[in-house]
C-alpha positions in Angstrom: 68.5 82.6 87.6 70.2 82.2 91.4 73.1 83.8 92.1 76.0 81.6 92.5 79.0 82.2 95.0 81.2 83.4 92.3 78.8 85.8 90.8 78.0 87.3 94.1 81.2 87.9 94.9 82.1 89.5 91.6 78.5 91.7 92.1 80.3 92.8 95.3 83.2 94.3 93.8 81.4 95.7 91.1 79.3 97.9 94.1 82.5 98.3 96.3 84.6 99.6 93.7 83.0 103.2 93.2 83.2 104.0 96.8 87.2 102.4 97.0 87.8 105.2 94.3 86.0 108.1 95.8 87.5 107.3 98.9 90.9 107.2 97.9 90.0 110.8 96.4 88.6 112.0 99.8 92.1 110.9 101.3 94.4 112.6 99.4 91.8 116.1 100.1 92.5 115.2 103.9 96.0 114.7 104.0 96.2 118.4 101.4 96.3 121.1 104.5 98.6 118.9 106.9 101.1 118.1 103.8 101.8 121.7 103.2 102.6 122.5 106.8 106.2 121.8 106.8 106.8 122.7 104.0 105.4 126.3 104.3 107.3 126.8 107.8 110.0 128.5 106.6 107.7 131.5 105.5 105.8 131.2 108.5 109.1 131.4 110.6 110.6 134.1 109.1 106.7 136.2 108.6 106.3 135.8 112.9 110.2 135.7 113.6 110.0 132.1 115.2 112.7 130.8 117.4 113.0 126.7 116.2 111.3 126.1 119.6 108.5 128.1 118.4 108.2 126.6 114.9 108.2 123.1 116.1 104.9 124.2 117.7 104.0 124.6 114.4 103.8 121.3 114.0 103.4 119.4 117.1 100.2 121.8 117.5 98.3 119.7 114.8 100.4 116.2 115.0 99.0 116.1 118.9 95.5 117.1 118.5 95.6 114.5 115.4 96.2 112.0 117.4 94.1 112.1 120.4 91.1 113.4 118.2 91.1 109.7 116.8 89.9 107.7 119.8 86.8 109.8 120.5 86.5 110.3 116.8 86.3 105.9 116.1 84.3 106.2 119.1 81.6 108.8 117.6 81.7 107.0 114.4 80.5 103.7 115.9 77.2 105.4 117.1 76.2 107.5 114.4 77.9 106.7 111.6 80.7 107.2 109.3 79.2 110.6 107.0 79.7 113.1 109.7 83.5 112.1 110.5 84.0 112.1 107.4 83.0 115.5 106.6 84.6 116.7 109.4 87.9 115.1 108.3 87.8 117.1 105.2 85.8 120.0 105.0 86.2 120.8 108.7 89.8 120.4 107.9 89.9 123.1 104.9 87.8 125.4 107.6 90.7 125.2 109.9 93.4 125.6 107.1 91.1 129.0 106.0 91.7 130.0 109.3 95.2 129.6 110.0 95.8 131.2 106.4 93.4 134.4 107.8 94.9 134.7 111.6 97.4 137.4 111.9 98.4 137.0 115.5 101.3 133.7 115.8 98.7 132.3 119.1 95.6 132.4 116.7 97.3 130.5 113.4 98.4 127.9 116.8 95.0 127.5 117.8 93.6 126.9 114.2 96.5 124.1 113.7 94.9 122.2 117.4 91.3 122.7 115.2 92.7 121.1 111.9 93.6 118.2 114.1 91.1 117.2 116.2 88.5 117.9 112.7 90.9 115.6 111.0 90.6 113.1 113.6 87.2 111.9 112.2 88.4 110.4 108.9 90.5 107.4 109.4 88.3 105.4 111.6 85.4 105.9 109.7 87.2 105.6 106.0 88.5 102.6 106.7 85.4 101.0 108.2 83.4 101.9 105.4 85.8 99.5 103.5 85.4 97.0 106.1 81.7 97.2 105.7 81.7 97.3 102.0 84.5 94.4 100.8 84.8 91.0 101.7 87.6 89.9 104.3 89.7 88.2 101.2 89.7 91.6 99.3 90.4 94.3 101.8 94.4 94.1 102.2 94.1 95.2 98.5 91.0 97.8 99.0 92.8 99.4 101.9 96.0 99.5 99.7 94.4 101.1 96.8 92.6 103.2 99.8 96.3 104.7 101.1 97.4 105.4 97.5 95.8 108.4 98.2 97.0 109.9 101.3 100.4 109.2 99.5 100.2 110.6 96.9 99.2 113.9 99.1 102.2 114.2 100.4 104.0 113.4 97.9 102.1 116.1 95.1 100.7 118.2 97.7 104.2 120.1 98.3 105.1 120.9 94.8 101.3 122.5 94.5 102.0 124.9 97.7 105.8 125.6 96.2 103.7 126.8 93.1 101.5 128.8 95.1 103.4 130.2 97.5 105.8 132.1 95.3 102.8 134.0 93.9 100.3 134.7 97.1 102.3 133.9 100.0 101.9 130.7 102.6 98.6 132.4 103.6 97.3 132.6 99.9 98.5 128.6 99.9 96.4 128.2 102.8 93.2 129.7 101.3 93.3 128.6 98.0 93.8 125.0 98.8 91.3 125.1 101.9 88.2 125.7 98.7 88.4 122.5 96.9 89.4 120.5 99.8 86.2 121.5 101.0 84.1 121.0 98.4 85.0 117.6 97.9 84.3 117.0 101.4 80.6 117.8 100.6 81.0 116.3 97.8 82.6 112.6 99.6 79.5 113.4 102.6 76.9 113.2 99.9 78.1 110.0 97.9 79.6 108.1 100.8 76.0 108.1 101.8 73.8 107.4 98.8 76.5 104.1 97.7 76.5 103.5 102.1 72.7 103.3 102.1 71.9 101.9 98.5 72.9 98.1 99.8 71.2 98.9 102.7 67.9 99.3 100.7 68.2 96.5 98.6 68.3 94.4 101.6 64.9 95.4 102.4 61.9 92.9 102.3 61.0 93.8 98.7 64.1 93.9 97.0 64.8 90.5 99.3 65.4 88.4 96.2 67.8 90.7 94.4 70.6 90.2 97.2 71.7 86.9 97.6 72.5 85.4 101.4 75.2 84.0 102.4 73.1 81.1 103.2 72.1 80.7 99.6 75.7 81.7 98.0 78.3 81.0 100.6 79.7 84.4 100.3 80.2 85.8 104.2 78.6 89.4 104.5 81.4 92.0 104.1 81.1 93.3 107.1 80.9 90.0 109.1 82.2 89.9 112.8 84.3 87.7 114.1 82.7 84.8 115.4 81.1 85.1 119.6 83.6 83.5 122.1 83.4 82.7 125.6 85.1 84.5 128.1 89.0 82.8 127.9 88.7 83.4 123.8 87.5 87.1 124.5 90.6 87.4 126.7 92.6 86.3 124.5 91.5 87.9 121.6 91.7 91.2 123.2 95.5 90.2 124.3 96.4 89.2 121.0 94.7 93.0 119.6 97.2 94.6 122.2 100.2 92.8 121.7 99.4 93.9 117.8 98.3 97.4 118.3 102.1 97.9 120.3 104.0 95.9 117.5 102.5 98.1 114.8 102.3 101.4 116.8 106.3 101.0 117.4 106.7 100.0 113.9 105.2 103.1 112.4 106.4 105.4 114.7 110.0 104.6 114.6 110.2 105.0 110.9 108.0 108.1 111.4 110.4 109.3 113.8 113.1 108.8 111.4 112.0 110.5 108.7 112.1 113.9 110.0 116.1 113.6 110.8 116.9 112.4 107.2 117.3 115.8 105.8 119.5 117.2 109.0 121.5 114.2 108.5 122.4 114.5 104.8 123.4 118.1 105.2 124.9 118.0 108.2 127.0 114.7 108.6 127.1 114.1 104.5 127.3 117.8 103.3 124.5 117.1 100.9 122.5 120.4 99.9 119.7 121.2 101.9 117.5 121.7 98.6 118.4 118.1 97.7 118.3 116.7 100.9 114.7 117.9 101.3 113.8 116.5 97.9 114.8 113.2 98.3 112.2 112.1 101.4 109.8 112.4 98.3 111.1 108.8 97.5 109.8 107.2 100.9 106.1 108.9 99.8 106.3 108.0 96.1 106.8 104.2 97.0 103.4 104.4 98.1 101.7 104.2 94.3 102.5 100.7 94.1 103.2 99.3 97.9 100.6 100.1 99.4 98.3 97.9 97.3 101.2 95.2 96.7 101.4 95.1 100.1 97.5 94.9 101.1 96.9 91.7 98.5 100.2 90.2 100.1 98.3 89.9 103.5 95.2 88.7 101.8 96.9 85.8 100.2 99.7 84.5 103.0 98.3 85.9 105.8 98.4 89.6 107.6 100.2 88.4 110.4 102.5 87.1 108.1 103.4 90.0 106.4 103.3 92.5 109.6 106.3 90.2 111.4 108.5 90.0 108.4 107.8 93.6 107.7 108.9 94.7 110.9 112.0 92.4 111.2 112.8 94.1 107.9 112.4 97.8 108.8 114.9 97.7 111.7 118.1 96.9 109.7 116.5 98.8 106.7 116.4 102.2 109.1 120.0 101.5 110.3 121.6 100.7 106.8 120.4 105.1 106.2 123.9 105.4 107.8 126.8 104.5 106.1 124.6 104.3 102.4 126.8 105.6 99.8 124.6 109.3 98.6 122.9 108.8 96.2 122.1 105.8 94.3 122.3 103.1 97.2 120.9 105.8 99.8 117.8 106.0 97.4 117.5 102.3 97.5 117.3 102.6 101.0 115.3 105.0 101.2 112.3 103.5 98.5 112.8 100.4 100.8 111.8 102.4 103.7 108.7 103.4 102.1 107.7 100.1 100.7 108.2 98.6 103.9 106.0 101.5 105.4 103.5 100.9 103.2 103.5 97.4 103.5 102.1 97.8 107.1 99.7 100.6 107.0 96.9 98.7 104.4 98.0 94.9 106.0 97.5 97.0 110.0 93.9 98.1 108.8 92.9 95.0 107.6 93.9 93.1 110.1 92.1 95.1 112.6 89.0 94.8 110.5 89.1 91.2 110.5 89.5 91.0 114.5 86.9 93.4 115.8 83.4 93.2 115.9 81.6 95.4 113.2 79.8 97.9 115.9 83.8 98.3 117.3 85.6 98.6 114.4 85.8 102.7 114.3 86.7 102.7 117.9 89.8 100.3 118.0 90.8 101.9 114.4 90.8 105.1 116.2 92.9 103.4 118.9 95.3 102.4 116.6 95.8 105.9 114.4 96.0 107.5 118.3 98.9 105.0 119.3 101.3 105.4 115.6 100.4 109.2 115.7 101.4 110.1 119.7 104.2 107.0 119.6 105.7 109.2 117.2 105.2 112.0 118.8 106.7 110.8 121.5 110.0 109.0 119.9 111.0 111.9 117.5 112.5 114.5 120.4 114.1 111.0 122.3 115.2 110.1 118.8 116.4 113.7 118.8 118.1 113.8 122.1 119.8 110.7 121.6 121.4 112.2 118.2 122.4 115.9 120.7 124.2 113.5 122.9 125.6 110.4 120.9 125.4 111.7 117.2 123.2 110.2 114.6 124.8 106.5 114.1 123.3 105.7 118.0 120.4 107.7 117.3 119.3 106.1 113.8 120.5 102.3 114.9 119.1 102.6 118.3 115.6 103.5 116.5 116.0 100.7 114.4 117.0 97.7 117.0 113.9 98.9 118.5 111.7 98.0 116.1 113.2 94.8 115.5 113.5 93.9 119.2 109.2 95.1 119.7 108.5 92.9 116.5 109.9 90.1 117.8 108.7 90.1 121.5 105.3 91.0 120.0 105.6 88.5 117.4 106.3 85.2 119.7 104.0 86.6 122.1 101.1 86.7 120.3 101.9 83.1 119.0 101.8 82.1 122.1 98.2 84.1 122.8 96.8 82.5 120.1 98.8 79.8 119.2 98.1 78.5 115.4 95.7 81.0 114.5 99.0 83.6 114.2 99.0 82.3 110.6 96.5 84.6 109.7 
């Protein structure tokens, strides 16, 4: 009995749906070594003696490599393939974490931070285009959202597992012990990405030809299809149109990234909230990641990504600036949960529409392109963001950040209407 459209489409969500889920698993083992970092720097700090200077090394050590390990990273991913990346990203991750836990020198604990990040460079640009490959362009806003639940939830469990630790064996023990299963599952993500990766493949071949239907015979578009070919003016414009959004969403995450890191200094210091308390609130920006991220992800797959990226940005600028003045705590918590849905609104709706844009033997490059641009953006804005506050106190600092993003998303917005013209709709 043929295969109708319907059924086709369900068989492909039946196949994709295993790999979604052990994905989502292999994220939140990636994100386990860099969500303890901060967290742990106090005893690092006071084990080395570290002037603030010297612990934000600590963390601009990884957050840089991170970032520029992504383009050559999408780039390598393109060529051979998504498994190696991927391994890298995880277990080449937990390697480094071993060995900052094991250096005793201050330099060598530096240098195995750099490693972490350009190992963990390999994962986002291939994770993400194994969903591209795997789910059809209707279905990934909500793939890539059920996707980031797990980097989310990493940061947002992965603290109170090293708090545990740490008491007991010390920020190197935390290190160590986390660093074995993280590895582990990245054999074990290396092995099944590419038996479910290669089984499709194989039932493609010419003997198995009848068992997959065609898009030809089902009218259901191959998951990974490209966009159509285009002369040279539509190329031109296309690859406009991809710049123009890569800038939008690059400002977008980085100025709330860039924000976050200020929320604690500015609850103790201008509010006189405790520091214990003030720390333990950004877990509301992470936990709003359980349910926006997918939320958000179907959103863009029903009224459009474009759609959901401009009214998410026009929202997060007057959402950042309402963190001053918020009474502490019930409205501040409002404000900050609508931070994070707004935040995780973007990220799945971002991937997706980056997927649907690029050609299939490009997609791992221009991902990479885009992690590079949030992570160094960021990078970049959090000392401004923290010079402005030295000079002009935190209400400049934190409304300033925010008119940005709504000023970027709405020069990028109209100019990429006028790029594409109709087609923004999508």
């Amino acid at each position: 009995m043929p295969h109708t459209a319907q059924s086709a489409a369900r068989d492909q969500s039946v196949r994709s749906g295993p790999i979604i889920g052990l994905l989502a698993g292999a994220h939140f083992s990636h994100h386990v070594m860099m969500a303890i970092i901060i967290p742990l720097l106090p005893f690092i700090r006071d084990e080395f003696g570290l002037s603030y200077a010297q612990s934000g090394l600590v963390t601009a050590a990884f957050t840089i490599a991170y970032g520029f390990s992504q383009l050559p990273a999408g780039w390598l991913a393109d060529r051979i393939g998504p498994r190696y990346p991927l391994l890298a990203g995880i277990t080449g991750v937990a390697i480094a974490g071993a060995v900052v836990g094991l250096s005793p020198l201050y330099g060598g604990m530096i240098a195995g931070l750099v490693l972490m990040g350009i190992a963990g460079g390999g994962y986002h640009p291939s994770s993400s285009a194994v969903i591209g490959r795997i789910v059809e362009p209707h279905r990934r806003g909500r793939a890539l959202g059920l996707h980031i639940i797990g980097g989310s939830s990493s940061y947002f469990l992965s603290p109170l597992i090293a708090a545990a630790i740490v008491t007991t064996l010390g920020w190197r023990g935390t290190f160590l012990t986390l660093s074995i299963p993280v590895a582990i599952l990245g054999l074990i993500t290396f092995v099944l990405v590419g038996r479910m990766i290669d089984r499709p493949a194989r039932a493609r071949g010419v003997a198995g030809a009848d068992r997959v239907p065609t898009a030809e015979r089902t009218g259901v578009q191959p998951a990974d299809a490209s966009p159509a070919p285009e002369d040279s003016a539509g190329r031109t414009a296309r690859t406009a149109h991809m710049t123009l959004f890569l800038v939008m969403t690059g400002i977008m995450g980085a100025g709330v990234g860039s924000t976050i890191p200020y929320i604690p200094l500015y609850l103790v210091d201008v509010r006189g909230v405790d520091e214990a308390i003030a720390a333990s609130v950004l877990s509301i920006i992470f936990a709003a990641g359980f349910f926006a991220a997918p939320l958000g992800g179907m959103l863009s797959d029903r009224i459009g990504r474009i759609r959901v990226m401009i009214v998410t940005g026009l929202l997060t600028g007057p959402v950042i600036a309402l963190l001053i003045g918020a009474p502490f705590p019930v409205v501040f918590a409002v404000v900050l949960l609508a931070i994070g849905i707004l935040m995780f609104f973007r990220m799945p709706t971002s991937e997706a529409h980056i997927l649907a844009e690029v050609p299939a033997s490009r997609r791992s490059t221009v991902l990479g392109i885009y992690f590079f641009a949030s992570s160094e953006a960021g990078a970049v804005l959090t000392p401004l963001l923290g010079a402005t506050i030295d000079r002009w106190g935190f209400p400049v600092g934190i409304i300033g950040m925010g008119t940005m993003v709504t000023v970027v998303t709405l020069v990028c917005g109209l100019a990429m209407f006028l790029v594409r013209g109709r087609r923004i709709v999508r």
